[in-house]
Structure formats: structure tokens, C-alpha cells
C-alpha positions in Angstrom: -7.3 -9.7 7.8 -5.9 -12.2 5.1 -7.3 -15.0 6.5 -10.7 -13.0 7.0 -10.9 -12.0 3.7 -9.9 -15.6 1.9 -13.2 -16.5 4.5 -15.4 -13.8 2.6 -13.8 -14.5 -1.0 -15.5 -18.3 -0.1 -18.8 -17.5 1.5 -19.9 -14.8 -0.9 -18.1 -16.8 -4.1 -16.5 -13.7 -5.3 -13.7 -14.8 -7.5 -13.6 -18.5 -6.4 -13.4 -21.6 -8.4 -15.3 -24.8 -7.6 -12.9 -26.3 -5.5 -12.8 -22.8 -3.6 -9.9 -21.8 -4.7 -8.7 -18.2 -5.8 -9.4 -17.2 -9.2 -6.0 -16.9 -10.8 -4.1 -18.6 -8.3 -3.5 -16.7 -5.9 -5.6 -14.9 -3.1 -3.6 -11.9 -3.2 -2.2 -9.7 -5.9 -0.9 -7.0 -3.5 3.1 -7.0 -4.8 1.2 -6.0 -7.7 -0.5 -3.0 -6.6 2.2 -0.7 -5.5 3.4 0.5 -8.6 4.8 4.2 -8.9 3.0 6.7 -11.5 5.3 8.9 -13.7 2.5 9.6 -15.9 3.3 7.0 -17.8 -0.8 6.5 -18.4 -3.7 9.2 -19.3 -6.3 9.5 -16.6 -9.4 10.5 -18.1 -10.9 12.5 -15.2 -14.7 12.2 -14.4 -17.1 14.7 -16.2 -20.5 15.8 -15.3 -20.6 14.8 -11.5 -20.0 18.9 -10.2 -22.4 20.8 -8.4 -23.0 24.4 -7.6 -23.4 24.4 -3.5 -22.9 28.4 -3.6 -26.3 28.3 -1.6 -25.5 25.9 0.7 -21.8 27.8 1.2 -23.5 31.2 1.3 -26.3 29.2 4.2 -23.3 28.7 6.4 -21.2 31.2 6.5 -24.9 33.7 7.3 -25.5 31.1 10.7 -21.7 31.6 11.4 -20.9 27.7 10.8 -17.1 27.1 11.7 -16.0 24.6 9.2 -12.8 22.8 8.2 -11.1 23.1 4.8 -11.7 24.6 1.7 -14.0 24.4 -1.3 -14.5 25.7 -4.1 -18.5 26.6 -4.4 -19.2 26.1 -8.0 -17.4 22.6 -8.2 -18.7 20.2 -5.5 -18.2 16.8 -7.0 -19.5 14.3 -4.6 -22.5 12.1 -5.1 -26.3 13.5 -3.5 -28.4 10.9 -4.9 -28.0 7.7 -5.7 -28.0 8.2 -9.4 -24.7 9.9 -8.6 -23.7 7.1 -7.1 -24.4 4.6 -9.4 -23.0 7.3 -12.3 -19.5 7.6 -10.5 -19.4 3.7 -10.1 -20.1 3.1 -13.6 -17.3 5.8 -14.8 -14.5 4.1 -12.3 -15.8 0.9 -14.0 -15.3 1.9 -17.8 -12.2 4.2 -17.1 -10.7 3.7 -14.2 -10.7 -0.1 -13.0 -8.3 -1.1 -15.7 -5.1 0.8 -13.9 -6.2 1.0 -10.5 -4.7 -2.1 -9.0 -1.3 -1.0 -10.4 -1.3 2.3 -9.0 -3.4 2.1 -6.0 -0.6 3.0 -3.6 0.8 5.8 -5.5 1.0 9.2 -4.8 1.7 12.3 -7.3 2.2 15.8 -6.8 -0.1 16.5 -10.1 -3.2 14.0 -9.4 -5.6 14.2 -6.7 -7.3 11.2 -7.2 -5.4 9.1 -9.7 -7.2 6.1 -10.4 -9.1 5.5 -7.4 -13.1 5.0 -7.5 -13.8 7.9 -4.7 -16.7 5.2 -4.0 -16.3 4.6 0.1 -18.6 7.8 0.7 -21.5 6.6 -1.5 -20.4 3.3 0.1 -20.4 4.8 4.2 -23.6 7.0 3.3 -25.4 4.2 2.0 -26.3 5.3 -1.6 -24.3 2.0 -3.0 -24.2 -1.3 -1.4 -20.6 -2.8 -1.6 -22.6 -5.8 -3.0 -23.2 -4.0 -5.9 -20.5 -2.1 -6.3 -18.2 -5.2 -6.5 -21.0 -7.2 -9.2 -20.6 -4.0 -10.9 -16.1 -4.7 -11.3 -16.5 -8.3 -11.3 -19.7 -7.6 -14.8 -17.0 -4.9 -16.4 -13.6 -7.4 -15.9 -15.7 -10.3 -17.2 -16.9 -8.4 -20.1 -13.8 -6.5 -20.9 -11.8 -8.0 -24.1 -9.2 -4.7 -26.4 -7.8 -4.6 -23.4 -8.6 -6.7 -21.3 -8.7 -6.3 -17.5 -6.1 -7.7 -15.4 -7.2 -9.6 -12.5 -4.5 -7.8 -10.3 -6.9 -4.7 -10.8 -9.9 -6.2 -9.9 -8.5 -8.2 -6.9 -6.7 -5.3 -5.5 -10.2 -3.3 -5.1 -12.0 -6.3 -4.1 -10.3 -6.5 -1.6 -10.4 -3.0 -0.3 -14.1 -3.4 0.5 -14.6 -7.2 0.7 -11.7 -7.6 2.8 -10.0 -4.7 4.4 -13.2 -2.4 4.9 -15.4 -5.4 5.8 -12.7 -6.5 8.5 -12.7 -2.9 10.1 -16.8 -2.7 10.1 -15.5 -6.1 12.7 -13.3 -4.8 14.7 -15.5 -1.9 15.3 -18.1 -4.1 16.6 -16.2 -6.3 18.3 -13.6 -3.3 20.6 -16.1 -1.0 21.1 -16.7 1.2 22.6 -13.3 0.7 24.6 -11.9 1.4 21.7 -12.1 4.5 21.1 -10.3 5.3 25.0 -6.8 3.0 24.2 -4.0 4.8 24.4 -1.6 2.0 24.6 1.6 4.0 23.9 0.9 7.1 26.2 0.8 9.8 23.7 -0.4 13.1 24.4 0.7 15.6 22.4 -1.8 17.8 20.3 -1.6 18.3 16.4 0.2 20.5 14.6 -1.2 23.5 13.4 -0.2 22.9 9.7 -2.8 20.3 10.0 -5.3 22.9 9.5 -3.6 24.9 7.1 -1.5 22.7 4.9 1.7 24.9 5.0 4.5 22.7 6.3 8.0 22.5 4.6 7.6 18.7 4.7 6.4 18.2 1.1 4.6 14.6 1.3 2.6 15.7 4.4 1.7 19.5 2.7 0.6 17.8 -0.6 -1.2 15.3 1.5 -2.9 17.6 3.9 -3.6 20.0 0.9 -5.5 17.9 -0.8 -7.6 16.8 2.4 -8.5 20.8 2.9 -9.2 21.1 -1.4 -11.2 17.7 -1.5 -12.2 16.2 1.7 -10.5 13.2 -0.3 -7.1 11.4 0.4 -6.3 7.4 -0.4 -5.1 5.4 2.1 -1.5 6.0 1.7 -1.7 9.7 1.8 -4.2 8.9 5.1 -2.0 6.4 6.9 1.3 6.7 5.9 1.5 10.1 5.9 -0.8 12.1 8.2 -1.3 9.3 10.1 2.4 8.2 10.5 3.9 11.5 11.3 1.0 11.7 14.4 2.1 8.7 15.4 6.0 9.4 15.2 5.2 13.0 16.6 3.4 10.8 20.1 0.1 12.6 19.4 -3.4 12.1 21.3 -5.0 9.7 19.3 -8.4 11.0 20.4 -6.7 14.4 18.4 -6.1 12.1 14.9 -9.4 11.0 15.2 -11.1 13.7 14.9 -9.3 15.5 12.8 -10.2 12.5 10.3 -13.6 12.7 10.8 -13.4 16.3 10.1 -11.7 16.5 7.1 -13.0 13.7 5.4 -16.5 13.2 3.7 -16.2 9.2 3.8 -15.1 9.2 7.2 -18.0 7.9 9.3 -16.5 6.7 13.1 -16.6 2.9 12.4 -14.7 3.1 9.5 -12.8 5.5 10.3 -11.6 5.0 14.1 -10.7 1.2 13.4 -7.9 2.4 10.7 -7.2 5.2 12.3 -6.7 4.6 15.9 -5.7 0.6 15.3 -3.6 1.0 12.4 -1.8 4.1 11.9 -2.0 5.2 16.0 -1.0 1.8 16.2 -3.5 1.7 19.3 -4.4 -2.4 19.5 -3.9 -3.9 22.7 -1.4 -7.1 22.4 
């Protein structure tokens, strides 16, 4: 993926010199990014994006829908339209951007989100382009002056989408659809029914699962090196993992979601 990404960084000219070279130096600011939080730092939470989906909630529990997880009717805060989208990317862009890099592997027992965009579902269902959405961090860190904007923020979500997300939307293209039937380490057990439920002793994988059921939301840590770890180290079905991520989570559309899943955490790739 490094050497993919350094490919993209050149043919898109997103944070290249001249001489195509890195911006800053380096290619890759990623000792950078994994930073504990000890809330050290105020996160301004976003304002103004909630909905009231007590209709919609009311709709499917009348047709006897089974669904997965929880919510909480009168405070749906995921973008419908694209001026929600273009409203939470602006937000992560004024408040948000300048800590993310440092803190974008972190988990807390107190913050949800932290300082993480929650753009990959306005991203996946096509209400953003990641085009835009990194102009729109590149604009902000140029502009930004009392205090300025670390690169190692900027890079470090750059190269979320430009390089990890773009590299999966690959893989995806290239494996499948064999893909989605390796099994290469013979697992077979089923989940665990906490998985559904959240209530486990194990405190990492009940905050983690928690705030998957509350939010449809977890960052890649709390997806891969949690819940996805323990299935692995448990010898689960992958074809189990999978869809429980695509159940759980509103950003979790199969191409992006099987490649991490299945050839990352499930550690599925054939050698």
C-alpha cells in the first residue's frame, strides 16, 4: 500500500513538490498519528446535523423489519443529502482536522468519535467525491495560520482515502469475486453472541461493540484491532465477520468493507 499510495500522491499532485517529492519530507507521518487521548484537548462536537427518523423507526417496526443495533429516534446524525455532506466536511475541516492526525488511532471510553471526520459514508454513498473532500483539507491546512495546521494531520487523512481506501477499492477489483470464499486459515467457528448485544466482561471489545450498536460508527482501530482481531484469534468464519460488518455499519458497502475485513483483520490473503 505505501508504494501505491507514494504512486497516487505523484499522479494526482496532492502534497508533491516539483521534483515529486513529499511535501515536508517525508511520505509518511504515521509514528505521528498514534498518539493516546487523556483529554488533554476540547473536542467541540458537531451541532445541527441530527434528524428526527421516529417515522421512519415507527415504518419498520409496523412491517416487522428485523434490524441490528440501536438508535435513538430523535437523534439520527448521519448525512441525507448532499448539503449534509458538504456541512459535516466543512465542520471536520474548521474543528476537527487540526488534531486528527495525532489522535487518529486512539480510543476513549468517553468519546465516540473523537476527532475523526465520520466522512467514509458520504464518501461510500456517493454524496462527496474523495476528490473534493481532500481539496477541501488540503484549502483549510493552506489557509490556516493562529494555529496553524500540522502537516502530520493532513497527511495522516490523506492518506486514509488517497491511499489506504483507494488501495482496497484495488484489491477488490482485482480478487474478486474469489475473494470473498478464502478461508486460508480454516476457521469456522460462529460469532459470539455479545456481538449482538455488547455485554462482554472484556472492556475494549464492549466499549467497541457498544458503540457499533449506539452509532453504526467505529474507527478503524476499534474495527480491526478489536472486533476484528478477537474473530480472528477466536478462528471464526470469516463469511460470519463480514456480515456482521456490513450489518452494523452505515459506511460499510462490500468493496470497502470485505477487502479490510476479510484481508486484513481475517488475515484471509492468499501468499
Amino acid at each position: 500500500m505505501e508504494y501505491f499510495y507514494r504512486d497516487m500522491r505523484k499522479k494526482h499532485q496532492i502534497m508533491i513538490d516539483d521534483d515529486l517529492e513529499p511535501e515536508g519530507g517525508k511520505w509518511n507521518y504515521d509514528h505521528s498519528n498514534r498518539n493516546q487521548w487523556k483529554g488533554e484537548t476540547d473536542i467541540p462536537h458537531e451541532r445541527g446535523f441530527r434528524k428526527d427518523v421516529a417515522a421512519i423507526v415507527d415504518l419498520l417496526k409496523k412491517e416487522g423489519v428485523i434490524t441490528i443495533g440501536r438508535i435513538d429516534e430523535n437523534n439520527f446524525n448521519w448525512p441525507t443529502s448532499r448539503q449534509d455532506g458538504l456541512d459535516i466536511l466543512n465542520y471536520f475541516c474548521e474543528y476537527l482536522l487540526i488534531e486528527f492526525g495525532t489522535y487518529q488511532d486512539a480510543m476513549h471510553t468517553d468519546q465516540d468519535y473523537l476527532y475523526h471526520s465520520r466522512l467514509s459514508f458520504a464518501m461510500n454513498s456517493k454524496l462527496l467525491s474523495p476528490r473534493e473532500v481532500i481539496d477541501a483539507v488540503l484549502v483549510r491546512f493552506r489557509e490556516s495560520e493562529k494555529p496553524k495546521i500540522d502537516i502530520t494531520q493532513v497527511e495522516g487523512f490523506i492518506r486514509q482515502i488517497l491511499g489506504w481506501r483507494e488501495f482496497m477499492r484495488g484489491i477488490y477489483w482485482k480478487e474478486m469475486p474469489s475473494y470473498q470464499s478464502q478461508n486460508q486459515l480454516e476457521n469456522h467457528n460462529k460469532l459470539p453472541g455479545f456481538y449482538w448485544t455488547g455485554e462482554t466482561k472484556m472492556n475494549c471489545l464492549s466499549h467497541s461493540i457498544n458503540n457499533s450498536l449506539d452509532n453504526a460508527y467505529a474507527h478503524h482501530i476499534q474495527r480491526l484491532m478489536v472486533t476484528g482481531n478477537y474473530a480472528l484469534l477466536t478462528m471464526t468464519e470469516p463469511s460470519y465477520v463480514d456480515e456482521w460488518y456490513l450489518g452494523v455499519y452505515i459506511d460499510a458497502i462490500e468493496w470497502v468493507e470485505i477487502t479490510n475485513t476479510r484481508g486484513m483483520s481475517q488475515w484471509q490473503m492468499e501468499e
